[in-house]
Residue, then its C-alpha position, 0 to 999 in steps of 0.5 A: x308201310x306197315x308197323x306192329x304194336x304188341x304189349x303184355x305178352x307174359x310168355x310163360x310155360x304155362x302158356x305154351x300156346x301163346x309162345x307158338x302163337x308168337x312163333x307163328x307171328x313173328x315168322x309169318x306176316x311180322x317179317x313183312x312189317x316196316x317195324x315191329x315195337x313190343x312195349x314191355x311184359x315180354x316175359x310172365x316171370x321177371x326177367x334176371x338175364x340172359x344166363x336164366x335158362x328157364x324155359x321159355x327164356x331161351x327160346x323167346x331170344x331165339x325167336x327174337x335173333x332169328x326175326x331180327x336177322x332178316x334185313x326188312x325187319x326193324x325189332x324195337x323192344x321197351x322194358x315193362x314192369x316184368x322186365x326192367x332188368x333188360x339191358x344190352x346183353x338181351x339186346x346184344x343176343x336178339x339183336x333188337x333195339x332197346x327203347x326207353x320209356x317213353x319214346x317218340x316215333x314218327x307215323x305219316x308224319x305224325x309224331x306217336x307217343x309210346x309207353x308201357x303204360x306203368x307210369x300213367x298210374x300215378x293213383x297207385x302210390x306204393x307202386x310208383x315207389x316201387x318202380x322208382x326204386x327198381x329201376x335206380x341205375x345204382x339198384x339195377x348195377x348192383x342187381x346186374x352182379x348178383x349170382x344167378x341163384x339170388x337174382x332168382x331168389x329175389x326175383x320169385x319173392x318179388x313177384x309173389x308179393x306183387x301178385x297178392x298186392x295186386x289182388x288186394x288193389x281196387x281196379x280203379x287204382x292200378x288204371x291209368x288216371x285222367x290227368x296223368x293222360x293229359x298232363x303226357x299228351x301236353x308235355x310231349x306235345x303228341x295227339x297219339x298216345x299207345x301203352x300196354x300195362x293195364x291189359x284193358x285193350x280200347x280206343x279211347x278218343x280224348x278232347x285235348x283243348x281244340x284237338x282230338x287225341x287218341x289213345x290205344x291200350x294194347x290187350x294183353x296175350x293171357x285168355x285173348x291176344x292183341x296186335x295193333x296194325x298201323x297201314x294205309x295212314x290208320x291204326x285198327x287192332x287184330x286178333x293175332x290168331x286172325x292176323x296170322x291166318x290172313x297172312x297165311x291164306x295170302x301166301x298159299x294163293 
């Protein structure tokens, strides 16, 4: 059994590239997976719906429905901090599964801990408020019935002033922190914890009380590209140019 983990892809059209190394993902060794689970920042610019024919909108769903059409594949999809406005229309159009955040899968019998990794950075005050405020089920409705021209106003003047609020952010503070780490694990009861967000990819072992938990920070696909694979009861990250190339030898042999 075979599952995929990805995070942070912020496919734009300025990367070009990292949406036909997508393509290629998803199309080759992805189809052979049990389940495949992006978990959030999908898209660079904020997503504001599926009538937004920005490139590469289109085509991203496009990639999604024709994967999602295959009867092997399993495609689970989390809102990140780019895309807190999907809802069942994009899941209606790539026939995926919209998952919260968190949520609990079960791997070899052990129970797995997804996020995509926002709320973990609980240093970052003004950002948690932020994201309270963004994904208030009222804001989100009331956001849902504006034209496309002001959803794509509102849109660009956030993420403009989200980039210069970021830049002006100690590194440290826009990290996940120690206890809200540990204060997750004991509250989900979970020894397997996997989150995007912070695009600072690692294996991190953590000592909970008598246990060992782990926790994997998907890399994020701007200068490099990240896939976890979990086969044969273990967890190891991947290159995704290196996967796909692996796959690929494997079918012409």
């Amino acid at each position: 059994m075979t599952t995929l983990f990805v995070s942070d892809l912020h496919l734009s059209i300025l990367r070009p590239e990292k949406l036909a190394l997508f393509m290629r993902l998803m199309t080759g060794p992805a189809i052979k997976a049990d389940a495949f689970y992006i978990l959030g920042d999908l898209f660079d610019d904020f997503w504001i719906g599926c009538d937004d024919e920005y490139y590469p909108n289109q085509e991203v769903i496009s990639i999604l429905r024709e994967y999602s059409a295959n009867s092997s594949t399993k495609l689970f999809i989390m809102r990140g901090n780019r895309d807190f406005h999907l809802n069942q229309e994009f899941a209606n159009a790539t026939s995926c599964t919209l998952i919260e955040d968190p949520t609990e899968i079960i791997l070899d019998d052990q129970k797995v801990l997804l996020l995509h990794g926002d709320t973990l950075c609980t240093d970052d005050v003004k950002y948690q408020k932020w994201r309270r405020f963004i994904t208030n089920p009222f804001v989100k409705w009331l956001y849902s019935v504006m034209s496309l021209k002001l959803r794509t106003h509102i849109s660009r003047k956030v993420r403009g002033y989200s980039v210069e609020a970021v830049q002006k952010k100690a590194p440290e503070i826009i990290d996940v922190t120690k206890k809200s780490v540990l204060d997750t694990l004991k509250k989900f009861n979970v020894n397997t914890l996997i989150h995007g967000h912070t695009h600072r990819q690692a294996r991190h072992e953590i000592k909970l009380n008598d246990t060992r938990a782990i926790r994997f920070v998907l890399g994020e696909w701007f200068e490099k590209d990240c896939v976890l694979v979990h086969d044969k009861k273990k967890f190891r990250f991947e290159r995704v140019d290196d996967y796909v190339k692996q796959h690929e030898l494997t079918q012409s042999s």
